[in-house]
DRENBAMAR-253100 format. One line per 10 residues: number of its first residue (from 0); their letters; for each residue x, y, z negated of N, C-alpha, C. Coordinates in Angstrom, 3 decimals, decimal comma, always signed. Atoms other than C-alpha are relative to their C-alpha. Example, Ala and Ser with C-alpha at 12.3 -4.5 7.8 and 13.67 -1.06 7.14 Angstrom:
<sites>
0 = AS = +0,890/-1,190/+0,000/+12,300/-4,500/-7,800/+0,900/+1,200/+0,000 ~ -0,820/-1,190/+0,060/+13,670/-1,060/-7,140/-0,770/+1,090/-0,730
</sites>
This chain:
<sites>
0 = XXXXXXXXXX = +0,465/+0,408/-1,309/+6,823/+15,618/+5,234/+1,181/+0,137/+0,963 ~ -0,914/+0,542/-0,992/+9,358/+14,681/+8,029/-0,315/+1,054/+1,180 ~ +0,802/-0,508/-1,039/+9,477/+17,173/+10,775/-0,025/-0,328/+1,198 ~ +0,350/+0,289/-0,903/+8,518/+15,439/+13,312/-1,842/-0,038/-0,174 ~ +0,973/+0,338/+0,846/+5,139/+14,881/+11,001/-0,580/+1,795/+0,138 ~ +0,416/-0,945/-0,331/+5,108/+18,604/+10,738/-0,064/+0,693/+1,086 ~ +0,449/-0,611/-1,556/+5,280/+19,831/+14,253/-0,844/-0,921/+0,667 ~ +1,307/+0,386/-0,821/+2,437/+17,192/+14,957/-1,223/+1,380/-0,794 ~ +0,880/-0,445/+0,536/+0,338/+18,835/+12,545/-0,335/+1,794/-0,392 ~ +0,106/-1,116/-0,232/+1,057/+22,322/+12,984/-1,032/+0,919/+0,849
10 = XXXXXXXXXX = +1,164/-0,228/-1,557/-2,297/+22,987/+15,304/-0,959/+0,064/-0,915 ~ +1,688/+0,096/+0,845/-4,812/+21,928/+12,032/+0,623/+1,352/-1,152 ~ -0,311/-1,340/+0,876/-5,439/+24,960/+9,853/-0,215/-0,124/-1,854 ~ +0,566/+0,361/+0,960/-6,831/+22,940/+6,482/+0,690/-1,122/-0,492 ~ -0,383/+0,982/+0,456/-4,912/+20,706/+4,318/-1,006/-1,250/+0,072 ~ +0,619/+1,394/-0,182/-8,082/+18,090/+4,769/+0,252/-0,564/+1,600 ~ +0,082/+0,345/-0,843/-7,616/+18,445/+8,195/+1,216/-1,034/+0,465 ~ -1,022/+0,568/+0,231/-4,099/+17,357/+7,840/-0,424/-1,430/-0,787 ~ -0,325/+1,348/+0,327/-4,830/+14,443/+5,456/-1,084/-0,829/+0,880 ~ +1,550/+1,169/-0,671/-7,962/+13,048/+7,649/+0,790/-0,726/+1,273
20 = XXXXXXXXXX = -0,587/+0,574/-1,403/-5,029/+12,678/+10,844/+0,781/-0,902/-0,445 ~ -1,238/+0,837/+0,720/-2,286/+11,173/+8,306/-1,210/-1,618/-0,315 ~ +0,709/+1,353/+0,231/-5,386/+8,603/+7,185/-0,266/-0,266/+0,979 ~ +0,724/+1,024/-0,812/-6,322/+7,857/+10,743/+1,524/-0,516/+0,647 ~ -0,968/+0,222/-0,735/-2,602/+7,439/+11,720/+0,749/-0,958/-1,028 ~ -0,706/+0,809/+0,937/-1,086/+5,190/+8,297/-1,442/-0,415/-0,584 ~ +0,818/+1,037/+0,565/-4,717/+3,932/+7,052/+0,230/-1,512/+0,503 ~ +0,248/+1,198/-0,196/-4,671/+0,728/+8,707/+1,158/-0,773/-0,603 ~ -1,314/+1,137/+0,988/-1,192/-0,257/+7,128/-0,577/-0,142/-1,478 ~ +0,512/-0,106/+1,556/-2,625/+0,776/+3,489/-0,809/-1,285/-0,020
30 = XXXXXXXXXX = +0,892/+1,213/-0,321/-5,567/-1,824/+4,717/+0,859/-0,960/-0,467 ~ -0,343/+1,364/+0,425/-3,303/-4,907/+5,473/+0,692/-0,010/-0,867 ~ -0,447/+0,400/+1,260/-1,042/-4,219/+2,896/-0,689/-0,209/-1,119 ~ +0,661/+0,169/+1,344/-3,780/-4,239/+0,106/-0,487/-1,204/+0,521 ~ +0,531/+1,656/-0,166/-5,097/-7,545/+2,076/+1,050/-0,700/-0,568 ~ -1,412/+0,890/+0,506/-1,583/-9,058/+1,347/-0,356/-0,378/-1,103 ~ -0,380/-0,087/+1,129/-1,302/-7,988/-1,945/-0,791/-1,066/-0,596 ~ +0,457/+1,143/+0,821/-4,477/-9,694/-2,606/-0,288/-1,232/-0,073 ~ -0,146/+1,508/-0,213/-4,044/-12,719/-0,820/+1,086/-0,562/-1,141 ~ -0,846/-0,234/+0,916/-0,691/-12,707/-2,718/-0,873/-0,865/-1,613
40 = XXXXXXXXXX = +0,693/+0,100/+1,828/-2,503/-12,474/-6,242/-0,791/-1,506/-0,093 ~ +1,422/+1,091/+0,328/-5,641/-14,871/-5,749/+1,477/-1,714/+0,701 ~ -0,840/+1,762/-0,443/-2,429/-17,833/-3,979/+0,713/+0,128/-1,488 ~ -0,815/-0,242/+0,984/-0,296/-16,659/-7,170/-0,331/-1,447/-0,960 ~ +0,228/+0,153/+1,116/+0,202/-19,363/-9,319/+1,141/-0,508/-0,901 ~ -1,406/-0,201/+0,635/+2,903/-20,035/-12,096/+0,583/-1,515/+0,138 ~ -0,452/+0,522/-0,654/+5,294/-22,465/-11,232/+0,456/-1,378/-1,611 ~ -0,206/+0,724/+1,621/+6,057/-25,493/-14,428/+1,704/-0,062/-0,359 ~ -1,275/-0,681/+0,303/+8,773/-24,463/-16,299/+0,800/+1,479/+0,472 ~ -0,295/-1,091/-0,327/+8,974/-21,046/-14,790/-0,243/+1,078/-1,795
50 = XXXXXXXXXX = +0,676/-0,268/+0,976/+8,731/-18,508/-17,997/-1,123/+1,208/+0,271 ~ +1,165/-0,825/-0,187/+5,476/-16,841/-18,282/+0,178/+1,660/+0,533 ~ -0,296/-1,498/-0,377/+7,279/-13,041/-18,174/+0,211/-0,372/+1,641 ~ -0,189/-0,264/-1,998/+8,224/-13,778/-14,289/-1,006/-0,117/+0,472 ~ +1,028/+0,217/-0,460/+4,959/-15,296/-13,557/-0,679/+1,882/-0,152 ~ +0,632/-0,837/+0,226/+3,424/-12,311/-15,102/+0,909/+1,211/+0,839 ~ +0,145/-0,937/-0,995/+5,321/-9,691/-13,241/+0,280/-0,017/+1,363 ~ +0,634/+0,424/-1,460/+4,716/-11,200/-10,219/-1,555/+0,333/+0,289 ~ +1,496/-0,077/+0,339/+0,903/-11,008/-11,310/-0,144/+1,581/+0,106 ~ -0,087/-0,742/+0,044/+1,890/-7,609/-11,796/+0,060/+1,314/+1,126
60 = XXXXXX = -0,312/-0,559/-1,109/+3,213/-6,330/-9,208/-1,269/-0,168/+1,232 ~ +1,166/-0,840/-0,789/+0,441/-7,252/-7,018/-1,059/+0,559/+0,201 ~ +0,859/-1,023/+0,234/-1,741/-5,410/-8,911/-0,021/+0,945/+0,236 ~ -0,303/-1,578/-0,048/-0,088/-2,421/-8,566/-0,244/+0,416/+1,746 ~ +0,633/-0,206/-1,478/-0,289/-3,110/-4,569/-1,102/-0,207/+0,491 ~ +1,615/+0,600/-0,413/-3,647/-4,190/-4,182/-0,743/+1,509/-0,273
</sites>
């Protein structure tokens, strides 16, 4: 943790309390980035004459972000 991260959070006494401020302060990026990812995936499609391994870890990859 970054201390700037820890001298916000130096006031809560409970590691949940800590992750419930970190999710209301970086949830909404997690959000659009998993929207991306799966816009991403569902536009994904393989290109003719591309070979299947690139397609596929392209496919891949935004599984892992989604």
């Amino acid at each position: 943790m970054s201390n700037v991260l820890q001298k916000q959070h130096e006031e809560h006494q409970t590691a949940r309390q800590i992750m419930d401020n970190l999710e209301e302060m970086f949830g909404e990026q997690t959000i659009q980035a998993k929207t991306d990812a799966i816009k991403g995936l569902m536009n994904c499609r393989q290109k003719v004459g591309t070979p299947i391994k690139e397609h596929m870890m392209k496919v891949m990859a935004y599984l892992s972000e989604a």
